[in-house]
N, CA, C and O atoms as a GROMACS GRO file, in nm:
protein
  336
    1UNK      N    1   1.246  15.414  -1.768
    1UNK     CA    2   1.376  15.464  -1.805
    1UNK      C    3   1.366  15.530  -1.942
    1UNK      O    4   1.298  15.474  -2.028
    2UNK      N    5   1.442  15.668  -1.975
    2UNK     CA    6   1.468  15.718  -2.066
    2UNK      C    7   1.533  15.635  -2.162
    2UNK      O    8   1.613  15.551  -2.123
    3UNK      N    9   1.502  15.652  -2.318
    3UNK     CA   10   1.575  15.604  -2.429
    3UNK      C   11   1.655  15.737  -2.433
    3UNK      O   12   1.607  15.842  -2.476
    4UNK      N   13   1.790  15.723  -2.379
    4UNK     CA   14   1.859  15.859  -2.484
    4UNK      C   15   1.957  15.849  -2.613
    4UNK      O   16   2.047  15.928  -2.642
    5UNK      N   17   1.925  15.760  -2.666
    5UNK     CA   18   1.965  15.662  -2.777
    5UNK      C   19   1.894  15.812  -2.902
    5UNK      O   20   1.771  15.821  -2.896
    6UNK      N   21   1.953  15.899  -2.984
    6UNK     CA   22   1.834  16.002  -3.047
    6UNK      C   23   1.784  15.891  -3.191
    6UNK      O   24   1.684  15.918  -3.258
    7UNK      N   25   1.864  15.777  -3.219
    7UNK     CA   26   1.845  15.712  -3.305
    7UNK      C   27   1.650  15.704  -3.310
    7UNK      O   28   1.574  15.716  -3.215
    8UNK      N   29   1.612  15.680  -3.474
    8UNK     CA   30   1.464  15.633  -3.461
    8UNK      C   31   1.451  15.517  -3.406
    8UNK      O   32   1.526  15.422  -3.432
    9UNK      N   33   1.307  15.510  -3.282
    9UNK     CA   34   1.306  15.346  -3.253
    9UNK      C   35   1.288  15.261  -3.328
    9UNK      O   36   1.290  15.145  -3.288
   10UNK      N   37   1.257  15.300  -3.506
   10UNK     CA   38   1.234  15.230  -3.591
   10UNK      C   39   1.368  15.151  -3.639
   10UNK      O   40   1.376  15.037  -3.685
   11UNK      N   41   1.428  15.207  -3.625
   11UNK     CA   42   1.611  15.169  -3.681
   11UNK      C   43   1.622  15.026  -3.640
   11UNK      O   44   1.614  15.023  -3.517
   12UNK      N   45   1.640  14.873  -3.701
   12UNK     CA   46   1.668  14.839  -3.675
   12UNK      C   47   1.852  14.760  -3.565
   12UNK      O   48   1.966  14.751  -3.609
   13UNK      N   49   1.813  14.734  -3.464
   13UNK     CA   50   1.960  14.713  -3.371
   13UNK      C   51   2.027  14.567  -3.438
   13UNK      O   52   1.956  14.469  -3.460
   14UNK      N   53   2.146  14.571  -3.460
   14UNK     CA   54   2.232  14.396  -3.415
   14UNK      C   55   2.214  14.413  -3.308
   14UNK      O   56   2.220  14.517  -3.242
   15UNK      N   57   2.170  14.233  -3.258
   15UNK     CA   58   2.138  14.132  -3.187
   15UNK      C   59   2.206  13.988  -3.176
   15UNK      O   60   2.204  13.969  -3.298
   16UNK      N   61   2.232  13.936  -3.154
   16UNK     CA   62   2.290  13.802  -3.154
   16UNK      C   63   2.211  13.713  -3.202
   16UNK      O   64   2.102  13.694  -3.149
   17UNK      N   65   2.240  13.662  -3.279
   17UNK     CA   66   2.102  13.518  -3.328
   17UNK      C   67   2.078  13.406  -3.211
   17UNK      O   68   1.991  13.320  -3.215
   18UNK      N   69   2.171  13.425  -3.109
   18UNK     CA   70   2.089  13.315  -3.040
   18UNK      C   71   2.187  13.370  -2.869
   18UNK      O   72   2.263  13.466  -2.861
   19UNK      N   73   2.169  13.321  -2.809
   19UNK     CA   74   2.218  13.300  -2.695
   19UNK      C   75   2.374  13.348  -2.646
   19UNK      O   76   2.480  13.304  -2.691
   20UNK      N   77   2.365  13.396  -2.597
   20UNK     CA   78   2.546  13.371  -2.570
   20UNK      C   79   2.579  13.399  -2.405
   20UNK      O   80   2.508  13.445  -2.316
   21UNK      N   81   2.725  13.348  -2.407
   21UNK     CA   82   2.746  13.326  -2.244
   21UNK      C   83   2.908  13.389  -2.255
   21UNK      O   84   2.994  13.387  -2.343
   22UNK      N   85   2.901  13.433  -2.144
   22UNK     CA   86   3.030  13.533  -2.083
   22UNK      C   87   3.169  13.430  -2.100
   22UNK      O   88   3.159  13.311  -2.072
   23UNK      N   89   3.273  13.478  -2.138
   23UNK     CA   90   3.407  13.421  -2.118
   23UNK      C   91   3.491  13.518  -2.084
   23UNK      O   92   3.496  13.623  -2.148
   24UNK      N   93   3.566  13.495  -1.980
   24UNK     CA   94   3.675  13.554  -1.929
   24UNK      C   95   3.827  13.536  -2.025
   24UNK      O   96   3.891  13.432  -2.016
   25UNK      N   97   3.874  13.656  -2.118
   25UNK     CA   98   3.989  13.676  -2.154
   25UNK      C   99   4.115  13.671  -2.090
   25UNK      O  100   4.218  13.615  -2.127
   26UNK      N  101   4.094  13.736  -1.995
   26UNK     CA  102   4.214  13.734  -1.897
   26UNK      C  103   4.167  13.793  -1.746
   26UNK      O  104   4.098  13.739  -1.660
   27UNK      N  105   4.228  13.917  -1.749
   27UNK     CA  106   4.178  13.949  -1.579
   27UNK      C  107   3.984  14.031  -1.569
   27UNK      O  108   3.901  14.071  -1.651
   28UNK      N  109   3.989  14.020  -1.452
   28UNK     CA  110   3.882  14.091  -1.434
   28UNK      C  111   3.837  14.175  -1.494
   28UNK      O  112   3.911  14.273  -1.491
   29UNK      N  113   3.673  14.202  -1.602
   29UNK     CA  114   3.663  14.262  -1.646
   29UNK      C  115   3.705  14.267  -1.834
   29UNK      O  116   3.645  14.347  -1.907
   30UNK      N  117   3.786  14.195  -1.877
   30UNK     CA  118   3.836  14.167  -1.999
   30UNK      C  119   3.789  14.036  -2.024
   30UNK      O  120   3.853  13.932  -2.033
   31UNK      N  121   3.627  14.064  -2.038
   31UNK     CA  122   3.524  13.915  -2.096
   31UNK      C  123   3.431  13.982  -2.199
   31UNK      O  124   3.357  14.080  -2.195
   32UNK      N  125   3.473  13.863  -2.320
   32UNK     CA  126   3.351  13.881  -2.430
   32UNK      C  127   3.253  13.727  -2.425
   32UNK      O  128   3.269  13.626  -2.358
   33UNK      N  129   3.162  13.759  -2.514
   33UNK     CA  130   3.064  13.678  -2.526
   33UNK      C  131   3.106  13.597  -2.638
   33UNK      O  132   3.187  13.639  -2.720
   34UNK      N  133   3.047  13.471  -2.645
   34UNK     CA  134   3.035  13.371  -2.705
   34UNK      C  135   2.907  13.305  -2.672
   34UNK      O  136   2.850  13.292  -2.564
   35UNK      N  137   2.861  13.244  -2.858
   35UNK     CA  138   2.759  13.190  -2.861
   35UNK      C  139   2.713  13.061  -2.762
   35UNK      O  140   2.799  12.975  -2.748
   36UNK      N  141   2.587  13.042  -2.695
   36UNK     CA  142   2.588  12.913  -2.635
   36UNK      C  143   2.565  12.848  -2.672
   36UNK      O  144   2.561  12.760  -2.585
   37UNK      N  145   2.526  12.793  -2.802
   37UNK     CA  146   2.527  12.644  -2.872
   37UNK      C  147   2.653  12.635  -2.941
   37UNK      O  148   2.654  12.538  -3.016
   38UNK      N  149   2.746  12.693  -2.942
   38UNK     CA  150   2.889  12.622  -3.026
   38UNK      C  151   2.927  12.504  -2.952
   38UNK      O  152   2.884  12.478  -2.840
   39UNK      N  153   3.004  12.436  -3.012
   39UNK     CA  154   3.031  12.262  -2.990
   39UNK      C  155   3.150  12.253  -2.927
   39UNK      O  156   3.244  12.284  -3.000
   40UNK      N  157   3.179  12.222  -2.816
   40UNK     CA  158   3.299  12.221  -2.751
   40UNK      C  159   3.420  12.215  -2.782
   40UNK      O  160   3.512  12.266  -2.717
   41UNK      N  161   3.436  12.121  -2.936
   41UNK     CA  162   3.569  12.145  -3.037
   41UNK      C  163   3.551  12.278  -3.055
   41UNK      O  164   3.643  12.351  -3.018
   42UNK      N  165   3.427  12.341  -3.118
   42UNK     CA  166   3.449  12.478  -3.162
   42UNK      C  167   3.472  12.566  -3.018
   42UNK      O  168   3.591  12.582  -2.994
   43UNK      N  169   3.404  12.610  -2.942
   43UNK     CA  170   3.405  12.669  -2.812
   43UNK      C  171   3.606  12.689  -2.774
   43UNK      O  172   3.656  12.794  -2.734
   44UNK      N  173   3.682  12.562  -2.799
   44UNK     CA  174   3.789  12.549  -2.789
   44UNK      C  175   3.881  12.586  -2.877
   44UNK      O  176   3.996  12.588  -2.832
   45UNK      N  177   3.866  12.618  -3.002
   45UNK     CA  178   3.946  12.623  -3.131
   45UNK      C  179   3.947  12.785  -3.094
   45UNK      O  180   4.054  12.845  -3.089
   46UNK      N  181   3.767  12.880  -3.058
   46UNK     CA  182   3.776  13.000  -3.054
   46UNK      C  183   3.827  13.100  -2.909
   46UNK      O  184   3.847  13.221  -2.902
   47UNK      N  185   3.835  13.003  -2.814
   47UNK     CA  186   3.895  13.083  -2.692
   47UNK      C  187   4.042  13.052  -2.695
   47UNK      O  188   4.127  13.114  -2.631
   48UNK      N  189   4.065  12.944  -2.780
   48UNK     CA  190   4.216  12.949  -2.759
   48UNK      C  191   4.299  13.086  -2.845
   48UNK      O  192   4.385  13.160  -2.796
   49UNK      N  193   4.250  13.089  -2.965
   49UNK     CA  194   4.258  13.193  -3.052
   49UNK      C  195   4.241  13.344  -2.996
   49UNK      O  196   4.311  13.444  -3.015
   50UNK      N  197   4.142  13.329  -2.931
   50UNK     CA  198   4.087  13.447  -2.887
   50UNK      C  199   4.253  13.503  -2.728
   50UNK      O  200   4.289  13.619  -2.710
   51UNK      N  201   4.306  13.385  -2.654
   51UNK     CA  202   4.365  13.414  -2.554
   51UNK      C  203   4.518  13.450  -2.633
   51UNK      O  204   4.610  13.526  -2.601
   52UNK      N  205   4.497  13.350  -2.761
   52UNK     CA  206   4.652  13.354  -2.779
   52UNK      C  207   4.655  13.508  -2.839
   52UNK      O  208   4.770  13.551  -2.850
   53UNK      N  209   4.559  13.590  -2.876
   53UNK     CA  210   4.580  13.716  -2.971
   53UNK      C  211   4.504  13.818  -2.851
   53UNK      O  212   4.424  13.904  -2.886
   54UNK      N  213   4.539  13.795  -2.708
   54UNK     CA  214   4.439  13.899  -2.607
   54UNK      C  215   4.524  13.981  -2.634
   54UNK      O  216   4.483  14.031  -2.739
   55UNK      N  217   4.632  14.035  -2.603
   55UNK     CA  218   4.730  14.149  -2.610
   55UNK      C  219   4.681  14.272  -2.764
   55UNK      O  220   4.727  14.383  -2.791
   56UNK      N  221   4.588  14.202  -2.826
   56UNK     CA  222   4.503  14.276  -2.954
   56UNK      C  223   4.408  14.362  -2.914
   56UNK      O  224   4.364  14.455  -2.981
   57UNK      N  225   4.374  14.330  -2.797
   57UNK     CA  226   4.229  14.400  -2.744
   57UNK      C  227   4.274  14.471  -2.656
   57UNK      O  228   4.366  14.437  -2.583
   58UNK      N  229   4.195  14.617  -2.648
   58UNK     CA  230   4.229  14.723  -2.617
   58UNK      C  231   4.122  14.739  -2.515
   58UNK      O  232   4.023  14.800  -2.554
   59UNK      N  233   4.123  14.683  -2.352
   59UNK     CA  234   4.046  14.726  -2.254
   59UNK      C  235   4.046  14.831  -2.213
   59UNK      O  236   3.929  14.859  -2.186
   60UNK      N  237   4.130  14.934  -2.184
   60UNK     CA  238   4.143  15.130  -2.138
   60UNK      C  239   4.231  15.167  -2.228
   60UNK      O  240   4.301  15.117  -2.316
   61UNK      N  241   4.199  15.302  -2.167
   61UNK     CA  242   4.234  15.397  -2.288
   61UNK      C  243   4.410  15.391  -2.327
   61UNK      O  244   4.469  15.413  -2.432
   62UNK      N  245   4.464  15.350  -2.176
   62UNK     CA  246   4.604  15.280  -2.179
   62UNK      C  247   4.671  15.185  -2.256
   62UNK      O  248   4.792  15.174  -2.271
   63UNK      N  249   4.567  15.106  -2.312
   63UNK     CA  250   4.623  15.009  -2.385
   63UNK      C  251   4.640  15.078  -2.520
   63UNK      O  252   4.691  15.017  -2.614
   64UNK      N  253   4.592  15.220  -2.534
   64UNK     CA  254   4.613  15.247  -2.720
   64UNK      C  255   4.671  15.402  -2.700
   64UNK      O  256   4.621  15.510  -2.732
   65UNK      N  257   4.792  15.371  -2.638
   65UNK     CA  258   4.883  15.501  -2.676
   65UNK      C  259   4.929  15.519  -2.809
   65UNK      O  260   4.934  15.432  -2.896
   66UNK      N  261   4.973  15.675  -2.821
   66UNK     CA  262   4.960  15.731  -2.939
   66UNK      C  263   4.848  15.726  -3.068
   66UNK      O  264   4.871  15.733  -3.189
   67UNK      N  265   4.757  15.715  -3.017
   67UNK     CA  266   4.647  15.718  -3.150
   67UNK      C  267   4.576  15.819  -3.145
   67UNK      O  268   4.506  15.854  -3.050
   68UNK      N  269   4.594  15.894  -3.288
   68UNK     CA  270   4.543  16.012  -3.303
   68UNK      C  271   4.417  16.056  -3.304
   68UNK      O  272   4.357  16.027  -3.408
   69UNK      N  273   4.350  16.121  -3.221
   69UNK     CA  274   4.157  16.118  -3.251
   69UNK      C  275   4.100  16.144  -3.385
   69UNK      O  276   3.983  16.115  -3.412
   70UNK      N  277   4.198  16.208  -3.485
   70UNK     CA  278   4.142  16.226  -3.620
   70UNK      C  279   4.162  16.108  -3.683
   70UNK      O  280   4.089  16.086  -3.780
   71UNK      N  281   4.263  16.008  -3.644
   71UNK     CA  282   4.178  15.884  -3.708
   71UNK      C  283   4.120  15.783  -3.696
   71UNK      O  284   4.094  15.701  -3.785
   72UNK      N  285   4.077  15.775  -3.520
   72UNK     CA  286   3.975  15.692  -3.511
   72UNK      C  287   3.914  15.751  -3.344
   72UNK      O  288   4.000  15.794  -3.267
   73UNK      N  289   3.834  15.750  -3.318
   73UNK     CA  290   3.774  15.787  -3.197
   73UNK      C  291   3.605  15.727  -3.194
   73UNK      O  292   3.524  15.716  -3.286
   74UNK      N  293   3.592  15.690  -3.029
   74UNK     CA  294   3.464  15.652  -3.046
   74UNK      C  295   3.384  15.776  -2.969
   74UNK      O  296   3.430  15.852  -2.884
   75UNK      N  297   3.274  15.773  -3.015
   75UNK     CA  298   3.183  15.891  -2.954
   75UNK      C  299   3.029  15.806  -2.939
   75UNK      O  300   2.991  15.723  -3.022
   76UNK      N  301   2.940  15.849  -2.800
   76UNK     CA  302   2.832  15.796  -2.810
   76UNK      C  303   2.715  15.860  -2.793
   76UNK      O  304   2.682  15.943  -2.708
   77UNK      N  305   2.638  15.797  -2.913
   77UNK     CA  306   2.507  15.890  -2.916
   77UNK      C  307   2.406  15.895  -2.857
   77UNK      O  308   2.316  15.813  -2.875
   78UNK      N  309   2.400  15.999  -2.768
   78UNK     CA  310   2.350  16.039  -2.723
   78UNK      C  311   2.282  16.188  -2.723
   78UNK      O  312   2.343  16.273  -2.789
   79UNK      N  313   2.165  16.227  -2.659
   79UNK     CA  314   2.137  16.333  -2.672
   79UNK      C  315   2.215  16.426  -2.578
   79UNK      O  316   2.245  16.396  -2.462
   80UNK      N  317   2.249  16.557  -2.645
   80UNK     CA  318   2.400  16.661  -2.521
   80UNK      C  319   2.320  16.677  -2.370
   80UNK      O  320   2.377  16.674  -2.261
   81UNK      N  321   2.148  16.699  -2.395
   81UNK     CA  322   2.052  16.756  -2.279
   81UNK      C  323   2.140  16.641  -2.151
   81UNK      O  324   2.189  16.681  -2.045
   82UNK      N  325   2.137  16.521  -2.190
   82UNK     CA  326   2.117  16.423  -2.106
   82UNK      C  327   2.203  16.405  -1.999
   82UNK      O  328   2.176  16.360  -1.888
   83UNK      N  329   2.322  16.447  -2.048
   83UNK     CA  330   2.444  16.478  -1.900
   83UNK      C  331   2.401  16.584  -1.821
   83UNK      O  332   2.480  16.610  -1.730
   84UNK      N  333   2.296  16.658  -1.826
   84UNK     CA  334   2.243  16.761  -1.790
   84UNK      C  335   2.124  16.734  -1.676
   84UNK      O  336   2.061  16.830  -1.629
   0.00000   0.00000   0.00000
């Protein structure tokens, strides 16, 4: 498989320091990760937090009406050849 990443492979990436396992936010598809050694008090303190503030997270492009592309937009790098 192609890297079309144009970044140097030297560049170091973030990584996770250790492990992590899928949690479901709400419906299908609206799951982030969490570490797998957190402690079940913690595991609980952060999904509760995480469910009570879901309406924060922006799964499609639907969820963030009116926002202007000049002040925030994501773009990904890639090389232009590659849709090609």
């Amino acid at each position: 498989m192609n890297d079309l990443d144009p970044k140097p492979n030297d560049e170091p990436r973030v990584e996770p320091r250790e492990e992590t396992v899928s949690w479901r936010m709400g419906q299908l598809g609206q799951d982030t990760r969490l570490g797998s050694t957190l402690k079940e008090e913690e595991k609980a303190m952060i999904t509760a937090i995480l469910a009570k503030n879901s309406d924060l997270f922006a799964w499609t492009i639907t969820d963030m009406p009116g926002i202007d592309p000049r002040i925030i937009s994501h773009k990904l790098s890639i090389y232009k050849e590659a849709s090609q």
